[in-house]
Residue frames as a rotation matrix with the C-alpha (Angstrom) as fourth column:
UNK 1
0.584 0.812 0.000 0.00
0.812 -0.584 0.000 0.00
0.000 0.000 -1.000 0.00
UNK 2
-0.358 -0.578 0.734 1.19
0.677 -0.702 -0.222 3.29
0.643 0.417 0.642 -0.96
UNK 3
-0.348 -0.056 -0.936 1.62
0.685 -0.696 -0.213 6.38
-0.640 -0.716 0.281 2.02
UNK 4
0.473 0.388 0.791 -0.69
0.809 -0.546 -0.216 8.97
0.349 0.742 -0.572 0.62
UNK 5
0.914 -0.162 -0.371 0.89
0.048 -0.868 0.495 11.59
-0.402 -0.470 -0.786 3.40
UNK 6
-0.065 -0.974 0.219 4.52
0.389 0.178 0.904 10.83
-0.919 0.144 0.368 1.44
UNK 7
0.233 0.562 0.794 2.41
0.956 -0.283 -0.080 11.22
0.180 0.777 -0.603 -1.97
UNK 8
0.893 0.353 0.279 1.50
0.304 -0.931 0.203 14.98
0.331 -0.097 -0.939 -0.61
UNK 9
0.751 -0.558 -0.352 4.45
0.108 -0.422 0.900 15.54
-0.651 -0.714 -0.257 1.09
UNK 10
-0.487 -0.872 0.054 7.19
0.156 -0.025 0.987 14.77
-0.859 0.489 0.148 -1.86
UNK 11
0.021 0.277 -0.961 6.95
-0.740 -0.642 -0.201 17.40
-0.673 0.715 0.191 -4.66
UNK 12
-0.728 -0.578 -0.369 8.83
-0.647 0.400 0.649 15.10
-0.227 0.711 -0.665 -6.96
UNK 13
-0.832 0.512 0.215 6.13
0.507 0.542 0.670 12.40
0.227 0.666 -0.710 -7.28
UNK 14
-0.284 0.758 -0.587 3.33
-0.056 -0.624 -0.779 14.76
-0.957 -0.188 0.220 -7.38
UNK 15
-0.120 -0.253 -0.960 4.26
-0.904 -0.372 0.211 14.83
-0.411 0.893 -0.184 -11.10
UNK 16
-0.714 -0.319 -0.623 3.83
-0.610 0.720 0.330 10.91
0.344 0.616 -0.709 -11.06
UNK 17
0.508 0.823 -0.253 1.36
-0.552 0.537 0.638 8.23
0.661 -0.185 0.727 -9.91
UNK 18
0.578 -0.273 0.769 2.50
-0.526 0.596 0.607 5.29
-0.624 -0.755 0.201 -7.27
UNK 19
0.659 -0.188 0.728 3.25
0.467 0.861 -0.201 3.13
-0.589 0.473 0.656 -10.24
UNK 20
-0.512 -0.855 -0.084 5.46
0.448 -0.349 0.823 5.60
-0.733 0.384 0.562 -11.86
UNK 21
-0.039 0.616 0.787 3.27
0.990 -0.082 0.113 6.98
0.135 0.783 -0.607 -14.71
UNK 22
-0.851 -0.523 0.052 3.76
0.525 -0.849 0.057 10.75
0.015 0.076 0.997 -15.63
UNK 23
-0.096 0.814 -0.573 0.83
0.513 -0.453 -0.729 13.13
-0.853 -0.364 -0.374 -15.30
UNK 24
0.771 0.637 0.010 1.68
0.323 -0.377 -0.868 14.78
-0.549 0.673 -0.496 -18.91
UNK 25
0.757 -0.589 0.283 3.71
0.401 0.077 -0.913 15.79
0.516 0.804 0.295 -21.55
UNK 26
0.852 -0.273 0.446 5.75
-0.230 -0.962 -0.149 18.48
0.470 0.024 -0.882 -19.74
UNK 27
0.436 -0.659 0.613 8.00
-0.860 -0.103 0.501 16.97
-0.267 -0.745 -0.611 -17.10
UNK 28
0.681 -0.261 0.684 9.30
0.380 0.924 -0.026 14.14
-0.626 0.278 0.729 -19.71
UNK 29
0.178 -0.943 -0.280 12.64
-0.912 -0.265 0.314 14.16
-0.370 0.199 -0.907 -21.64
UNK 30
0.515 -0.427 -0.744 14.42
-0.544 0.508 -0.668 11.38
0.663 0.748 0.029 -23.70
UNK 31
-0.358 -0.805 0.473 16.55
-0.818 0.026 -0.574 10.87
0.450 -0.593 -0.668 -20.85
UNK 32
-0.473 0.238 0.848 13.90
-0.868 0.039 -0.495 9.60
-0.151 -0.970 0.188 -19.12
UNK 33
0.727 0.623 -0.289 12.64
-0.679 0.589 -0.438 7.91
-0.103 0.514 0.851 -21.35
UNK 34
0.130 -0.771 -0.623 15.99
-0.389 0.538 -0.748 6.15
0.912 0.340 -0.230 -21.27
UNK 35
-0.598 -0.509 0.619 16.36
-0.739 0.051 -0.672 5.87
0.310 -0.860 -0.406 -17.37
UNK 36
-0.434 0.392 0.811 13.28
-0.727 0.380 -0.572 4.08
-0.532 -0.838 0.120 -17.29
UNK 37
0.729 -0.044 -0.683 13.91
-0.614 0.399 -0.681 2.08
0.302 0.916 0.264 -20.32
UNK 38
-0.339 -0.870 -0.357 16.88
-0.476 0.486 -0.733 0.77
0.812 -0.079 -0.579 -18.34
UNK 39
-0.783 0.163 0.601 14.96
-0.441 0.535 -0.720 -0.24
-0.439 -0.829 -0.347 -15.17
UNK 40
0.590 0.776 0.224 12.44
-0.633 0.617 -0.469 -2.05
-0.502 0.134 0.854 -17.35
UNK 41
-0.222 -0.582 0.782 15.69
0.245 0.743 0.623 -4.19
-0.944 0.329 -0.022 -19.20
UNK 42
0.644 0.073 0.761 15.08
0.764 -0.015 -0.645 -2.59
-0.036 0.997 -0.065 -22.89
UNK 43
-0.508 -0.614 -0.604 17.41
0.279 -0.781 0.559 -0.59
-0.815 0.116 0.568 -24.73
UNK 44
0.420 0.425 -0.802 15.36
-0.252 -0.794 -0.553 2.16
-0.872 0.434 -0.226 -26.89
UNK 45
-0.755 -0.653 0.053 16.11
0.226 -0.184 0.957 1.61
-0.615 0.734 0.286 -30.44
UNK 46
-0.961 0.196 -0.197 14.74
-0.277 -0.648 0.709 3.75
0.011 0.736 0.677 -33.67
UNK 47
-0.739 0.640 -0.211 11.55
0.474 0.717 0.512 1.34
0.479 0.278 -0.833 -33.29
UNK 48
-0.228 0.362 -0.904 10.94
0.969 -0.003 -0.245 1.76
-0.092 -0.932 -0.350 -29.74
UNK 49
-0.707 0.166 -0.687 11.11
-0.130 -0.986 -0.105 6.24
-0.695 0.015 0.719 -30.28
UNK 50
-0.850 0.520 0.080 8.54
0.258 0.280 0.925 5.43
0.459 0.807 -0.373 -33.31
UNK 51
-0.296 0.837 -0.460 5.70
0.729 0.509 0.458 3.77
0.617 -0.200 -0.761 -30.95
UNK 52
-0.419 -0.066 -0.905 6.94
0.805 -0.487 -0.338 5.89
-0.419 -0.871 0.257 -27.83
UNK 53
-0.933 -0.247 -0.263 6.42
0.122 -0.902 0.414 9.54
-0.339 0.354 0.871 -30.29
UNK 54
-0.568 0.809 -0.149 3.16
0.100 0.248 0.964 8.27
0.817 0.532 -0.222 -31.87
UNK 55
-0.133 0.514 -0.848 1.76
0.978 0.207 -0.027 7.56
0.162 -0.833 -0.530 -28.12
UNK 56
-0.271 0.023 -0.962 2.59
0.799 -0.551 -0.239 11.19
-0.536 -0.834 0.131 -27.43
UNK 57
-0.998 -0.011 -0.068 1.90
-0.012 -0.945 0.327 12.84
-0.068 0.327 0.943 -29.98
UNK 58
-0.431 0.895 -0.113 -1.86
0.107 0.175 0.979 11.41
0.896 0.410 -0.171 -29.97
UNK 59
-0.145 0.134 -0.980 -1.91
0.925 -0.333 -0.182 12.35
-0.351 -0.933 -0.076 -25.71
UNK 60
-0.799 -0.367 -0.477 -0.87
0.319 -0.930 0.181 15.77
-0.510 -0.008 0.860 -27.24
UNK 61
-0.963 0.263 0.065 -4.12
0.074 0.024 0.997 15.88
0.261 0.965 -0.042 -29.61
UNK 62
0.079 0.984 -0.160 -6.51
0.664 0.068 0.745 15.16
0.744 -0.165 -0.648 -27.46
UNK 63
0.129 0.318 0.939 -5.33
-0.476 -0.811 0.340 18.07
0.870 -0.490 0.047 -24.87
UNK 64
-0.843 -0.537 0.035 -4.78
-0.242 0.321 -0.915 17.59
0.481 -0.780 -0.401 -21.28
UNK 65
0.190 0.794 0.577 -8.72
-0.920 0.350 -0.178 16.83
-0.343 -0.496 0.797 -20.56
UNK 66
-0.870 -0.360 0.337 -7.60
-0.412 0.907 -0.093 13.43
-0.271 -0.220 -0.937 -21.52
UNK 67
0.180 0.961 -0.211 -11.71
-0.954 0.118 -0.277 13.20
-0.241 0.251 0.937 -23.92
UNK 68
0.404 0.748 -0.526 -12.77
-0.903 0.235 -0.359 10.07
-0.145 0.620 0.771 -24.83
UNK 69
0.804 -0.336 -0.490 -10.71
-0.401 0.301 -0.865 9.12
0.438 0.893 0.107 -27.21
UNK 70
-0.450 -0.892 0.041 -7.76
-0.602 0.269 -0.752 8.34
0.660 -0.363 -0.658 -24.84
UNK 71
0.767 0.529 0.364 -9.36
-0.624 0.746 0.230 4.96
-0.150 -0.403 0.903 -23.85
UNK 72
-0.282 -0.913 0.293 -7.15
-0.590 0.406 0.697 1.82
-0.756 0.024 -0.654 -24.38
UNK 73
0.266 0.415 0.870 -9.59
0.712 0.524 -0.467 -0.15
-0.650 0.744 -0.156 -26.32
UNK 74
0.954 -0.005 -0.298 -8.95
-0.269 -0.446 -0.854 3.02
-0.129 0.895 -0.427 -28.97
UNK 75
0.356 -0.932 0.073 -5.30
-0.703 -0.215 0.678 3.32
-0.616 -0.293 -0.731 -27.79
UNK 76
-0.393 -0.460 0.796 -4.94
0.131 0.829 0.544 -0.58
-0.910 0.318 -0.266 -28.94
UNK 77
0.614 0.362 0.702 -6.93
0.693 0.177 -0.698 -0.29
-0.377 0.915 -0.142 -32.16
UNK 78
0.938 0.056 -0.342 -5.06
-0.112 -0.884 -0.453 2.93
-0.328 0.463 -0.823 -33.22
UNK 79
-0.115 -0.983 0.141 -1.54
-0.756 0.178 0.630 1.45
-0.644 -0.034 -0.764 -32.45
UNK 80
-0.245 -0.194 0.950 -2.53
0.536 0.790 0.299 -2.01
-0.808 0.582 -0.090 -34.16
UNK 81
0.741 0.128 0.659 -3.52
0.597 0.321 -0.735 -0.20
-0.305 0.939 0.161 -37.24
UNK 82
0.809 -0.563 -0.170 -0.77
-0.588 -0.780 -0.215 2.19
-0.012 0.274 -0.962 -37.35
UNK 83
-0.275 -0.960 0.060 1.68
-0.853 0.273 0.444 -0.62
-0.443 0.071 -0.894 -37.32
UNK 84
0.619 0.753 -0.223 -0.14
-0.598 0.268 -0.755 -3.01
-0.509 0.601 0.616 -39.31
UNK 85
0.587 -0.655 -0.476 2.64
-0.736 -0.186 -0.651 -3.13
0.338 0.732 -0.591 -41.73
UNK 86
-0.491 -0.799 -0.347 5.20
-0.404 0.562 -0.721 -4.70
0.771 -0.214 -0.599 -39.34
UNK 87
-0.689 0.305 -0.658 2.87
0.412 0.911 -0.009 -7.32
0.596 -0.277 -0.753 -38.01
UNK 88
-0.068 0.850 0.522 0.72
-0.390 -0.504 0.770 -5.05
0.918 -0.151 0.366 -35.52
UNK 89
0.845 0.190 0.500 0.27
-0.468 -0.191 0.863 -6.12
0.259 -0.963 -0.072 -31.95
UNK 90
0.964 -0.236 -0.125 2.79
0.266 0.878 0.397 -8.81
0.016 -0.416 0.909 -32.02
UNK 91
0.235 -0.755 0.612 5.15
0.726 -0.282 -0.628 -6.50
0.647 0.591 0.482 -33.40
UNK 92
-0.011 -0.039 0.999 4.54
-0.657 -0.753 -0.037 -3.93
0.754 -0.656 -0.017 -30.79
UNK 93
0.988 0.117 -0.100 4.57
-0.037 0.810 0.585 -7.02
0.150 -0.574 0.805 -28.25
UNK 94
0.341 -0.931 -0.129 8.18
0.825 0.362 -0.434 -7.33
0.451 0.042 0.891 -29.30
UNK 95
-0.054 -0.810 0.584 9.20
0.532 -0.518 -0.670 -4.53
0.845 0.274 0.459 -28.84
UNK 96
-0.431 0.027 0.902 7.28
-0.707 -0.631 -0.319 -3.65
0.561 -0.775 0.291 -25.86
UNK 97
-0.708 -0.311 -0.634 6.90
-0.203 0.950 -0.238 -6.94
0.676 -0.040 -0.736 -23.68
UNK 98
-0.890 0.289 -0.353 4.94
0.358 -0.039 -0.933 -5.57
-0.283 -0.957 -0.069 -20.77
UNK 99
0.165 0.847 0.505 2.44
0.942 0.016 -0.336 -4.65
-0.292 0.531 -0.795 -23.20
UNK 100
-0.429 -0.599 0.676 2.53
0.874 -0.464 0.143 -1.76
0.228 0.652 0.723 -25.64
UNK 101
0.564 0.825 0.038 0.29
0.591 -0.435 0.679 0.48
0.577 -0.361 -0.733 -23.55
UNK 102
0.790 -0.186 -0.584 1.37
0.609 0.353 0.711 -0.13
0.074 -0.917 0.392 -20.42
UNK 103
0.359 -0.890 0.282 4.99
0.832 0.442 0.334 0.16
-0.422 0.115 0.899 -21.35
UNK 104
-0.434 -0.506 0.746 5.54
0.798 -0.599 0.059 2.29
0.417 0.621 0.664 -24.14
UNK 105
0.522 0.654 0.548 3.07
0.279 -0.738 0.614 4.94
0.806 -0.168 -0.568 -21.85
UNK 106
0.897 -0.284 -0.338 5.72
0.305 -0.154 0.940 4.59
-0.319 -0.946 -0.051 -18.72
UNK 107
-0.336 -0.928 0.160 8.62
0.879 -0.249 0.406 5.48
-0.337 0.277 0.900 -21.54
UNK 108
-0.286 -0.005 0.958 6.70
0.676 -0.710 0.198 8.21
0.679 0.704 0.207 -23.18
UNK 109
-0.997 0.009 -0.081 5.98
0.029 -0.895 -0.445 10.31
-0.077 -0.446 0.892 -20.07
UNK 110
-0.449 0.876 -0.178 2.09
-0.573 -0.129 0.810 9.60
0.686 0.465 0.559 -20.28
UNK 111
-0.239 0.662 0.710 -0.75
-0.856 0.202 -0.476 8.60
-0.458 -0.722 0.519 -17.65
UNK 112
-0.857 0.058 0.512 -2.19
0.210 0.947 0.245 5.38
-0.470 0.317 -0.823 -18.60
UNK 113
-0.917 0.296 0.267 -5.08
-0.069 -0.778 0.624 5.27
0.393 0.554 0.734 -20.71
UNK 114
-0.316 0.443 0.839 -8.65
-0.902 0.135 -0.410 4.88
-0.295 -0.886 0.357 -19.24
UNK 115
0.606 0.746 0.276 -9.95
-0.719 0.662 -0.210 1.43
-0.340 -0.071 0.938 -18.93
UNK 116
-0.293 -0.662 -0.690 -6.28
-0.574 0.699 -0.426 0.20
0.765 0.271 -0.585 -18.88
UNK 117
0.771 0.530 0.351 -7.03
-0.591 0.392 0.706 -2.95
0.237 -0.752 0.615 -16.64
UNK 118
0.698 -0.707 0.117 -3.60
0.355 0.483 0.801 -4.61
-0.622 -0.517 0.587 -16.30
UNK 119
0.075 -0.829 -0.554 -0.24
-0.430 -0.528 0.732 -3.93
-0.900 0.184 -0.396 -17.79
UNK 120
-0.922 -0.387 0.013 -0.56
-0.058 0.171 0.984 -6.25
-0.383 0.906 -0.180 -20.70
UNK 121
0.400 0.829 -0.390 -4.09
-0.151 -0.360 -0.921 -4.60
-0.904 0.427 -0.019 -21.54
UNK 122
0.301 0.288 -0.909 -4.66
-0.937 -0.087 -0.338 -5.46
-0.177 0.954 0.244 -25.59
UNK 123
-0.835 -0.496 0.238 -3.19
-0.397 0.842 0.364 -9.11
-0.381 0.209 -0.901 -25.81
UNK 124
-0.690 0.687 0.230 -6.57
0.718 0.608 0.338 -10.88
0.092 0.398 -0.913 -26.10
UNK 125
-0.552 0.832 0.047 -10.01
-0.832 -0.547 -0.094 -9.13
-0.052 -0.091 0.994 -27.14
């Protein structure tokens, strides 16, 4: 269980959730996206900045009310057809193990979306 009076009390994760998840574009950075690319065991390559850039720039579209549209059930349809091409989910599977949501939303500096329900949200419909 997570100390909400630590929550309130340390600025630093104010900016984050318990689970580590960013509150919005602003207080992300490549870096980070690398620091916590290394505590998840992946190293970032041209692929991974692809999925990760796509994620944010569609957060960045819909505005910080976070409408609708930032659901996961879209989240997963939008990503499988934007990568289509190179195999769709399974492809984003590779590349993001913990699930391409989940994951590629704790590298890109991005809240989860709603009605994520576990970490490897989109495997089976």
């Amino acid at each position: 269980m997570y100390d909400v009076n630590e929550l309130i009390g340390n600025q630093r994760m104010q900016d984050h959730d318990p689970q580590g998840y960013m509150a919005g574009l602003d207080h992300w950075s490549p870096r980070t996206a690398n620091q916590r690319a290394d505590d998840e065991d992946l190293t970032l390559s041209d692929e991974h900045w692809q999925v990760i850039y796509c994620l944010r720039e569609r957060f960045r579209a819909l505005g910080p009310a976070l409408g609708p549209e930032w659901t996961a059930r879209q989240m997963t349809h939008e990503l499988d057809r934007e990568y289509a091409d190179k195999g769709g989910r399974r492809y984003l599977y590779q590349l993001f193990p913990h699930g391409p949501l989940a994951q590629g939303c704790l590298l890109a500096g991005l809240p989860l979306p709603l009605g994520t329900l576990s970490n490897s949200f989109g495997s089976v419909h």
